[in-house]
N, C-alpha and C positions, 0 to 999 in steps of 0.2 A: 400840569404841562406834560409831563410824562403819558397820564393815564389818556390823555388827549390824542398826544402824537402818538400813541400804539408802542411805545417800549416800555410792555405791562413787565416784564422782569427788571425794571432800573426802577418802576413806580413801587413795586413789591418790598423791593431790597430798601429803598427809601425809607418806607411804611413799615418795615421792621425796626428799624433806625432811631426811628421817632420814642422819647422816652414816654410821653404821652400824646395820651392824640383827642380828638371828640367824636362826635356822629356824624358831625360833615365832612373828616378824614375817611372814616370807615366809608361812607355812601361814595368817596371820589373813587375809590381802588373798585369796591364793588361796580360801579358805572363802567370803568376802564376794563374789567374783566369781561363783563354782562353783553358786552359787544361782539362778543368772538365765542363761537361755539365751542374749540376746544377748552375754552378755559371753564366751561358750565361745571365741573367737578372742583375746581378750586373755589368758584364761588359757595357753592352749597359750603363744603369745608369750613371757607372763613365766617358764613352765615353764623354756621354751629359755633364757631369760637369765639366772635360776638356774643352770642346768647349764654354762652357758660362765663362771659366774663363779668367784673362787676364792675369794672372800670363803666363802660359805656351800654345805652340801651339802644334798640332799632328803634328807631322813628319812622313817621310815617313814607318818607324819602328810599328809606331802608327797604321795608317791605313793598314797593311801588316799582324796586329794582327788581326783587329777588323772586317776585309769584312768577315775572313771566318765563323766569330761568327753570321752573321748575313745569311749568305747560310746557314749554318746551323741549322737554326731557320726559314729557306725559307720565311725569311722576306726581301721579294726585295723592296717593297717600302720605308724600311728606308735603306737599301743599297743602291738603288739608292741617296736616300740625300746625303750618306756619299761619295758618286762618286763625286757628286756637291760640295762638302766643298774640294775634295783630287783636283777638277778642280781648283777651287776657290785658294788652295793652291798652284799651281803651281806645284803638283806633279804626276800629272794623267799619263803623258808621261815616268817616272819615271821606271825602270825596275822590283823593289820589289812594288810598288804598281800595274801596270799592272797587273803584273802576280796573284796578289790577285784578282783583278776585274773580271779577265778572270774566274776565277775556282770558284767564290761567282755567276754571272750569268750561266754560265754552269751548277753547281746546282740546278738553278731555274728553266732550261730549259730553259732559252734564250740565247741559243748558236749561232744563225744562224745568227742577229743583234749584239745584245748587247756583247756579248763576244768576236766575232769577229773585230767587231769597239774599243774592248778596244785591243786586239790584235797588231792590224794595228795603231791602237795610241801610242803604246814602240818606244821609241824613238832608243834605244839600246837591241833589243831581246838576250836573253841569250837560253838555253836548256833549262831550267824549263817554258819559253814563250811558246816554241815549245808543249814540252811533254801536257801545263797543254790547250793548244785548240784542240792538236789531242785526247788527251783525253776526254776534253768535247765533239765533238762531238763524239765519240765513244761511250758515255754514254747515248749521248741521239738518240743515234739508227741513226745516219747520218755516214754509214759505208764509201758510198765512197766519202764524202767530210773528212774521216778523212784520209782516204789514200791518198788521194790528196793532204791534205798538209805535210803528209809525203815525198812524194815524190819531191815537193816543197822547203822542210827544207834540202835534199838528194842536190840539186844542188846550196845553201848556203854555208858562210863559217859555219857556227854552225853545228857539228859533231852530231848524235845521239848519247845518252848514254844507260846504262841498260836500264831506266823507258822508253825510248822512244822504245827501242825493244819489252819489256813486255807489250807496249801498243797496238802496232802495230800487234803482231802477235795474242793479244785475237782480234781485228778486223779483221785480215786476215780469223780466223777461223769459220768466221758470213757469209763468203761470201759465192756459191754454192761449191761441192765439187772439181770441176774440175779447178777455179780457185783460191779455198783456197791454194790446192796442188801445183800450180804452184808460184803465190807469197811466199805461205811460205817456198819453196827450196830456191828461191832467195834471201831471208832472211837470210836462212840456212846457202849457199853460202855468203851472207855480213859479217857474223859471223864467218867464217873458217878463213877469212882474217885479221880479226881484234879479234885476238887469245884471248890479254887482255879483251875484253868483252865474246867471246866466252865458258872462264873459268867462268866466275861470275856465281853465285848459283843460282840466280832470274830468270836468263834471259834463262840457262839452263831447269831452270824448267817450266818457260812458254813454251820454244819451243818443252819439252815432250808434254805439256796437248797440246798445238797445233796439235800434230803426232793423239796424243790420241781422239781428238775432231774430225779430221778429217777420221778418222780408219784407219791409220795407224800404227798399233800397231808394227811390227816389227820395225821403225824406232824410235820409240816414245823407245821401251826395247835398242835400239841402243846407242841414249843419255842419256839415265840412266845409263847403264853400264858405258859408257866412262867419264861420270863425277868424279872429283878429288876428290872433299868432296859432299858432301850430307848433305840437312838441313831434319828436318820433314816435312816440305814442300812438300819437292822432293818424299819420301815415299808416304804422304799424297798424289797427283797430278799421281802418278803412276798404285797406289791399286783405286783409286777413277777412272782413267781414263781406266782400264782393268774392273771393273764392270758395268760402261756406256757400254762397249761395248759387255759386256756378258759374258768378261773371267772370272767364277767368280772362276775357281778351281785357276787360274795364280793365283788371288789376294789375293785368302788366303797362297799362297806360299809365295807372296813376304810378307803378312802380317808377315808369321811367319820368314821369314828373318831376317825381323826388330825386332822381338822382341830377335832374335838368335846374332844381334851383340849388345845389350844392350848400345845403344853410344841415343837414343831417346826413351822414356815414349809415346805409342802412347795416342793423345791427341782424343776430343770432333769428331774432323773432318774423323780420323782412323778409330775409331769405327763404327762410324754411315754406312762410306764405305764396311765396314767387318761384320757389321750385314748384309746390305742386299745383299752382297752376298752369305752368309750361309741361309737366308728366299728365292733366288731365285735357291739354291740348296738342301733347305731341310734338314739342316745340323742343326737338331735342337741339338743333344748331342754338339759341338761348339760353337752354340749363346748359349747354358748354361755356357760353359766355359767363356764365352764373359760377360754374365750377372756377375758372380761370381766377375770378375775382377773388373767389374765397381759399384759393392758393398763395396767391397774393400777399392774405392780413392772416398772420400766425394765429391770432385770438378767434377766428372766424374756422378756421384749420383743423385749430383743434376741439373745438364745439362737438360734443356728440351728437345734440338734436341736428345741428345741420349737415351730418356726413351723414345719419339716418335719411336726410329729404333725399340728399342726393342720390341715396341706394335706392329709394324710392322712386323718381323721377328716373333713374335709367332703365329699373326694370318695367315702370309702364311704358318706355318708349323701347321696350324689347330688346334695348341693349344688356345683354346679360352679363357681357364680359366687362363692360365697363361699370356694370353694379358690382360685379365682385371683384373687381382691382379697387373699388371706392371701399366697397367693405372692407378691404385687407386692410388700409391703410388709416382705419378709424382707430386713432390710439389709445382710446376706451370704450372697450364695447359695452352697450346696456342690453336689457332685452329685447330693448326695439328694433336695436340693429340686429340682431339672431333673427327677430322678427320678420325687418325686412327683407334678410338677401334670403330667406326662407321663404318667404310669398315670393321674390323673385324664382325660386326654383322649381315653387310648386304651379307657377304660371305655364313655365316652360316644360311641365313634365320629365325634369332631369333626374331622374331615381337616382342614379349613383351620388348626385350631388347634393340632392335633399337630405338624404339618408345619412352620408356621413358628415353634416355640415350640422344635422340635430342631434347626432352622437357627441361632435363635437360642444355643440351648446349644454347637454347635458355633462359630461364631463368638467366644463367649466365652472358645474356651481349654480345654471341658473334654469331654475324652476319653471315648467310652462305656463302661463296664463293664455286665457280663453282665447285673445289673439293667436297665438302660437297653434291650439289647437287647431282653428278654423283654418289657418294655412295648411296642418296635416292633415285637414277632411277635402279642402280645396286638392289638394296634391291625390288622395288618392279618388278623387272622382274623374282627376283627371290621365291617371290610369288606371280608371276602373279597374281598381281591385276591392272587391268585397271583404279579402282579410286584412285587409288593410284600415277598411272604415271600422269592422269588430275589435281591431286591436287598440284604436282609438278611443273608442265606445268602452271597452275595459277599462283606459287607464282611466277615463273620466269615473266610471264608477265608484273606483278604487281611490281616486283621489277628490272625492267626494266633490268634484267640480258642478255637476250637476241639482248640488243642493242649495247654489248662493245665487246673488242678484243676477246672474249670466246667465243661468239656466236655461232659459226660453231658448238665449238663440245659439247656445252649444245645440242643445236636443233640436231644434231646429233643423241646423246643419247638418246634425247626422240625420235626422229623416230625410232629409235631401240626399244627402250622399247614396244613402240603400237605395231610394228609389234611382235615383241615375246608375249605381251599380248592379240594377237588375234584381235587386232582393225586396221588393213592394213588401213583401210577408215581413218584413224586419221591420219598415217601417209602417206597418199598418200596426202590428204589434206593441211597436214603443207608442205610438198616436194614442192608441185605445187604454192605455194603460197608466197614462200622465195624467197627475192631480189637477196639476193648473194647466193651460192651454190658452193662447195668446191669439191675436190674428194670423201673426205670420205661421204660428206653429198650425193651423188647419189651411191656408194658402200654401204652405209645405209640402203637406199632405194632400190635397189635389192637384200641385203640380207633379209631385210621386206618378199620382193614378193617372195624371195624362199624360205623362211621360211613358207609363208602361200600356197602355191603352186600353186603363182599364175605365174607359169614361162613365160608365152607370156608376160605380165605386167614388170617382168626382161629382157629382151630381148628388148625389146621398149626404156629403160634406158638405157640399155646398149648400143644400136645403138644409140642414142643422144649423146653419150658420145664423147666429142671432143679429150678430154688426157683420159687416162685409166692407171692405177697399175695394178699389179698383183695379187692384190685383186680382182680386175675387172674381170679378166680374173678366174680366182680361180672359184670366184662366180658362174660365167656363165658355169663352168666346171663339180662343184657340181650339177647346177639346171638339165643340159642335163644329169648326169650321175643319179637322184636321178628319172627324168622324160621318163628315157630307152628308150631316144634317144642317144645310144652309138656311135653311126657312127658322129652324133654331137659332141659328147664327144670328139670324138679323133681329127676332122676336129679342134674341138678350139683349144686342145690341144696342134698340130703342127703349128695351124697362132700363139697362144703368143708365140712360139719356133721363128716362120719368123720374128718377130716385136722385135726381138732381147732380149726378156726379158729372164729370164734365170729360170726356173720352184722352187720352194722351196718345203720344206717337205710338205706343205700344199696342192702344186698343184700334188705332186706326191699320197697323199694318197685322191684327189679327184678324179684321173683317177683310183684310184684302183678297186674298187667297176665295172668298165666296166670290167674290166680286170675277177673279179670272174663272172660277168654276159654271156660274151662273152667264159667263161672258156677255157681262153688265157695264156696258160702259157709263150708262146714267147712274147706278149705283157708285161706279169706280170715279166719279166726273165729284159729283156729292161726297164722298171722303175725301179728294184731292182739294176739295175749297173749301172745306172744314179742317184741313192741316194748314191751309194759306191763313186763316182765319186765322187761327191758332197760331202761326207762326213757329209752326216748328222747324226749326231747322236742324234735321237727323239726317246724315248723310245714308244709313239704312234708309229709312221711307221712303229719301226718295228713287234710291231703287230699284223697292220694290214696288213702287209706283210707276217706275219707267218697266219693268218686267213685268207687271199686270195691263201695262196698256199695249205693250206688244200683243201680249196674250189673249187681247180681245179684238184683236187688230187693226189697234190706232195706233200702227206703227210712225203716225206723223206726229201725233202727241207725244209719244214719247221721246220721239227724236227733240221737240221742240224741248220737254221739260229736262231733258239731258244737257240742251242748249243753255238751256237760263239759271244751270244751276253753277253757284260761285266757283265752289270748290268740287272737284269732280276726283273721286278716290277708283281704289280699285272694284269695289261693286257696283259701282255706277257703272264703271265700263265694261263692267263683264255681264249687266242687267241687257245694257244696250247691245252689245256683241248678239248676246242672246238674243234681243229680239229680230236682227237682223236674217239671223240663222234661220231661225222661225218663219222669216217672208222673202226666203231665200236672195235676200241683199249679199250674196258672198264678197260685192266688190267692196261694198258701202264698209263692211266690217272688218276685212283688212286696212281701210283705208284708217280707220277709225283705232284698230289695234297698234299699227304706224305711229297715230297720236301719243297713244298711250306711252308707247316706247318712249317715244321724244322730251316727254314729263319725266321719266326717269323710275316711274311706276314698275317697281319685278312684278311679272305676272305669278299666278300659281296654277295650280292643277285646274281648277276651278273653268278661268279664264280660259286656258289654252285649249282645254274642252269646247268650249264654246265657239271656239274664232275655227277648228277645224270640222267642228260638226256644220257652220254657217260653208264652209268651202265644199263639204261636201254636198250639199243639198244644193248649191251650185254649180256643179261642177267643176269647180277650180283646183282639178287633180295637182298640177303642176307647185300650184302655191302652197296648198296642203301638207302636202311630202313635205315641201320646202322647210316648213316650221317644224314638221312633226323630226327630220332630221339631226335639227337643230336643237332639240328640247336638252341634249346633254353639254352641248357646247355654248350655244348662246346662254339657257339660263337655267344648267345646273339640274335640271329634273332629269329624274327616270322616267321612260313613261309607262302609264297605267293602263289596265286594261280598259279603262274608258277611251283611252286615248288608240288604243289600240284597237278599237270597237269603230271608232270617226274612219279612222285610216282605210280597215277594210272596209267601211260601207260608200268610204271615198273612190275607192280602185273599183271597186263593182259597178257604182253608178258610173262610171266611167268606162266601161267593158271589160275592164282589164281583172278579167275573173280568176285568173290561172295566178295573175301575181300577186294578188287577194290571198287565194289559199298557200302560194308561201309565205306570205309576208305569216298567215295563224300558224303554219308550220314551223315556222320557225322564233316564234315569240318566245322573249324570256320567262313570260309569266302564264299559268294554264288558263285557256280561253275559254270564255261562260258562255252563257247562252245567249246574251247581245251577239258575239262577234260571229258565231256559227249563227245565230237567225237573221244577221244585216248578209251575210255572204250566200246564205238559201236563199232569202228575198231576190239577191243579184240573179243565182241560177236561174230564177223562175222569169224573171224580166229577160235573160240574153239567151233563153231554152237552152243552157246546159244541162241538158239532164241526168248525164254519168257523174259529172262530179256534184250536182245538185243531190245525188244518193249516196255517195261519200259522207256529203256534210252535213244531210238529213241524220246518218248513224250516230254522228258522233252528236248532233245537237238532241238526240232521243235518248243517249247516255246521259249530257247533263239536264236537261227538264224536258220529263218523256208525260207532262201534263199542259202542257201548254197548246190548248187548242188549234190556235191560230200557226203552231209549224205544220199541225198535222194539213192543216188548206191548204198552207202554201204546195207543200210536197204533192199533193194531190193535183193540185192546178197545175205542177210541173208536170205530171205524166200525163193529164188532161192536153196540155196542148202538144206533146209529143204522142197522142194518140194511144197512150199503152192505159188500155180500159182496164184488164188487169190487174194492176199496177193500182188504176185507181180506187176499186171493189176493195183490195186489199186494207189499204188504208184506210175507207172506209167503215170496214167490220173492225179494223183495229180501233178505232174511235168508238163503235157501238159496246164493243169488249169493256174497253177502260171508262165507259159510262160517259165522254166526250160529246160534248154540245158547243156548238160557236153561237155564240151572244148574237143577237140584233144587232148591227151598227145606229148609234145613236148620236142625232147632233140637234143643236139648238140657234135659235136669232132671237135675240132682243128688240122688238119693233114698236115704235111706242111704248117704250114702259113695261111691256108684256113680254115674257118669253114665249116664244111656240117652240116645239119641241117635232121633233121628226124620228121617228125609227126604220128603222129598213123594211121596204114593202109596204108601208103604212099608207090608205088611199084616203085616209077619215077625214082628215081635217079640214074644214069649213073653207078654204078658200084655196082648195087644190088645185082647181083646171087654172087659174092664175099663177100658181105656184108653180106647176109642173110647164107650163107655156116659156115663163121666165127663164127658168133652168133648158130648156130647150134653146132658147134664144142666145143663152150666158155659155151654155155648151158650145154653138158654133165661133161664136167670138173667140173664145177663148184658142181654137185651130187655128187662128188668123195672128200675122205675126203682129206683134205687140213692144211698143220699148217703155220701159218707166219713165217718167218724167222726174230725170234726174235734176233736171236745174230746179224745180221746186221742190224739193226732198233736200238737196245742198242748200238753200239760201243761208243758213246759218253756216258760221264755221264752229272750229272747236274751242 
């Protein structure tokens, strides 16, 4: 009764008490201890005072308690003696002690001898023989010797039970995809026929997270549904196995399911799955509701994995400060939590707070693991600092991190890191010098080289490459399309198509940029309904899909796919803004920025670029200023010299040349060679020509190579008649070796591009050509209004 109820010190004092006793006393006190980890030191003790006594001996009962206290403790070398005394006793052959032996070495990890030879020594194997060596090896990573002797115990009289299903099929799910799927229908199929297991709770719920592990989610929502009862388990294994696989909107369904039939309290393991699926959707107003709850329930509070989700879930929803008032208040930290508000810091590029928050965690006692690092190589790529990544790279060496199963994607990341910190030589160095080398570790390394633009260096890699992803090919897609070798571009495009790989939103919006290059709308039309196909829904793609069909100028298509798309973020609107800019819709684009507001969307630098370069190519002076005025009061920007580039090319196309060059005189930040060659442009368009040679000097101090200042300058004393003036500049151009390009443009007509250079008289169907443009010329003198009600039929 005692050793029962847990007041092991009233069973103890008892059990001293007693003037004699037998081996079914000893095994009660033993049992009552063997429950509780602290007591694992008294037990061994009274093990030993048993065996030195003569009163009584261990039996099989005895030794059945006492192996697994000593797995436990991964003290195999007195486990072993106690093997030796259970020999010595005549009971090693025994069916309850075997099966202790077997699962006390499988602990230790000596499953392959040792557990197996106690295995094959049962005299009498039962089903818990079976389950407790397909388990061991399962445990210790020996997949298909554990299927082997499943299959093995399959042609035995010993039937599997539940534990032997639930063991079987988390190993079936370690195997490759295409024969995980095939053993585990088999399995499926064993369980249809034998309905009383097929019902049990356990076993049902293993063979969802099997569906689930292996991505078949449709089959995995199959056996959930059809199941009779449901534990939390089964909830927990279904919300946890739909956000492994990305469902994360499914899993807060079925989350609120659960909380809708009130028959289970979601527990420690719910949560944690339900926070981060609200952190990989952004769904910060819910993890508030999430946090509130688990304020609420003390036990939930003080949970360390679940104040980790939560530090997790506020710094992917960018709330920084509520990641670290959650981190303060976690009242046992582990490493995860160091872990997390650490990747929170190193997201945010906060050095003073990185810095002494990892001082901090080292001071505490705890040691980095590979996580920790890869948030100190994240942190410094994202202030690119090169001694930063070397000093990393040091301690890994030193801490010989780079010799164990992580290696690949430590050394990974630091090849990553050097190449985005500018040090290719670092990381071509460590590449060429690594014993083993993995996919990701050469996909590393030519994203290195096309990051630094060393694209024949990626191409080199990439042709060594024996296997390749779709990374691989991705890479190689980007570098041709980034290096305007488009005809390349598409040639990859179609062999990863041949090699059976199947393109992703990443390879469709690396071909897109050919497509605005080649200003292909049949190319551009063809990616767009092979992502419909595909059903991607990436709020990037689409766009850069609404930005590539401005850019080809189906500014009606992209207005429509901006129309029809659900959720509309902030690059969709700054895509569209853009393309309005572009076909000088100045009104369309305030009107459209307006919306934005209204959603409740902060603009950034990006945006506000956009919505003032659209005003000025319109001339919407008035409205311009208006925002550009506002950039510190309404939403907190400074502004940049982009923006300060719009403004003056704003006031010049508007005549207002003289407040132009105050407005550059008087900027807070030194003016490049945009805002001086948008304000020479102006000179040259309203014959200013005194101060058009003012701002000629000073745009010849910041880029005295730039061709096209030297035309304009010249065109400006050309129509002020100072020849001159003109000769001058011209020998200054023969001096400094200066040549102005051909102006070059192209049409896509039928399928085919023609291509046009300045002066060019060749091409096969010129007198048509040139007739047209004659005709398109005088129309265009004539006054002209958009047809704004069919451009509006959509709203926002």
């Amino acid at each position: 009764m005692y050793a029962k109820s847990g007041a092991l010190p009233d069973c103890q004092k008892l059990f001293r008490q007693m003037p004699t006793s037998d081996p079914v006393v000893w095994n009660i006190v033993f049992s009552g201890l063997s429950g509780y980890r602290e007591y694992d030191d008294q037990v061994l003790h009274l093990f030993n005072s048993m065996r030195v006594s003569n009163e009584v001996k261990p039996n099989l009962v005895t030794f059945a308690i006492a192996l697994p206290v000593y797995a436990r403790l991964g003290d195999i070398d007195s486990g072993k003696i106690l093997h030796s005394h259970a020999i010595k006793s005549g009971l090693v052959a025994h069916t309850l002690v075997g099966n202790a032996l077997i699962t006390m070495y499988a602990k230790c990890g000596l499953v392959k001898q040792d557990a197996f030879a106690a295995f094959c020594g049962i005299y009498d194997k039962d089903v818990v023989s079976w389950n407790a060596i397909i388990a061991g090896f399962s445990e210790n990573n020996l997949l298909d010797d554990a299927f082997r002797l499943f299959r093995e115990m399959l042609k035995g009289p010993i039937a599997p039970n539940d534990s032997t299903i639930v063991n079987i099929l988390s190993v079936c799910s370690s195997f490759t995809k295409n024969v995980a799927c095939y053993l585990g229908k088999e399995i499926h199929c064993f369980l249809l026929r034998r309905t009383e297991m097929g019902g049990d709770v356990s076993v049902c719920n293993a063979l969802a997270s099997f569906y689930l592990r292996v991505g078949h989610i449709d089959k995995a929502e199959s056996v959930f549904q059809k199941m009779e009862s449901r534990d939390l388990v089964s909830w927990n294994a279904i919300i946890a196995g739909y956000v492994a696989n990305g469902y994360w909107l499914r899993a807060l369904d079925l989350f609120q399911e659960l909380l809708s039939a009130r028959m289970f309290e979601p527990n420690s393991a719910t949560l944690v799955s339900v926070l981060s699926a609200c952190a990989h959707l952004k769904h910060l107003q819910v993890g508030k509701v999430i946090h509130g709850y688990i304020l609420r329930h003390s036990s939930l509070y003080a949970n360390t994995p679940v104040s980790n989700a939560l530090v997790s879930f506020y710094a992917k929803c960018n709330d920084i400060g509520a990641a670290y008032q959650t981190f303060l208040m976690i009242p046992w930290r582990d490493l995860v939590s160091w872990n997390s508000i650490l990747d929170a810091f190193a997201e945010c590029a906060s050095d003073a707070q990185f810095q002494g928050h990892l001082n901090c965690m080292l001071g505490e006692g705890f040691r980095p693991d590979f996580i920790t690092i890869l948030a100190i190589i994240r942190f410094s790529i994202h202030v690119s600092s090169p001694v930063k990544v070397k000093e990393i790279h040091s301690y890994c060496l030193k801490a010989a991190m780079l010799l164990g199963d992580n290696e690949p994607t430590v050394v990974n990341a630091i090849i990553d890191a050097y190449a985005k910190c500018g040090k290719i030589g670092y990381a071509s160095r460590i590449f060429q010098n690594l014993s083993r080398k993995n996919l990701v570790t050469f996909n590393s390394m030519i994203s290195g080289y096309v990051i630094s633009g060393s694209y024949d260096d990626a191409f080199m890699i990439f042709n060594e490459m024996t296997i390749r992803d779709l990374t691989s090919w991705n890479l190689m897609v980007q570098a041709c399309a980034e290096n305007d070798c488009h005809r390349q571009a598409l040639s990859l495009f179609h062999e990863l198509q041949a090699q059976r790989m199947r393109p992703n939103a990443m390879t469709v919006m690396s071909i897109l940029p050919v497509c605005a290059e080649m200003a292909s709308v049949y190319l551009l039309r063809q990616c767009h309904g092979y992502a419909i196909r595909a059903c991607y829904q990436d709020a990037r793609l689409t766009g850069a899909l609404i930005d590539v069909y401005a850019k080809c100028g189906s500014i009606r298509s992209a207005h429509k796919l901006f129309h029809l798309a659900p959720v509309k973020d902030l690059v969709m609107f700054t895509s569209m803004i853009g393309g309005y800019a572009m076909h000088g819709m100045g009104r369309e684009a305030l009107c459209l920025f307006s919306c934005m507001l209204e959603l409740g969307l902060k603009p950034d630098h990006v945006i506000i670029t956009a919505i003032l370069s659209s005003c000025s190519h319109a001339g919407l002076v008035n409205e311009g200023l208006k925002i550009f005025d506002s950039l510190e009061t309404a939403y907190g920007m400074k502004p940049r010299i982009e923006q300060y580039s719009c403004i003056v090319d704003l006031l010049a196309r508007g005549g207002r040349i003289n407040d132009a060059y105050s407005l550059v005189a008087g900027m807070s930040v030194e003016a490049n060679a945009n805002v001086w060659g948008a304000l020479l442009g102006a000179c040259w368009t309203h014959h200013e020509v005194g101060l058009g040679c003012v701002v000629a000097d000073h745009l010849f101090q910041v880029e005295a190579s730039n061709v096209g200042n030297y035309v304009v300058i010249s065109n400006l004393y050309a129509a002020d008649a100072r020849w001159d003036s003109v000769m001058e500049v011209r020998k200054l151009m023969r001096t400094r070796d200066l040549k102005k390009s051909a102006g070059c443009s192209w049409i896509e007509v039928e399928k085919r591009n023609s291509v046009f250079i300045a002066g060019d008289c060749f091409h096969p169907k010129r007198e048509i050509i040139y007739s047209t443009i004659s005709t398109l010329d005088q129309q265009m003198k004539e006054p002209f209004l958009f047809d704004e009600i069919n451009m509006f039929m959509y709203s926002i």
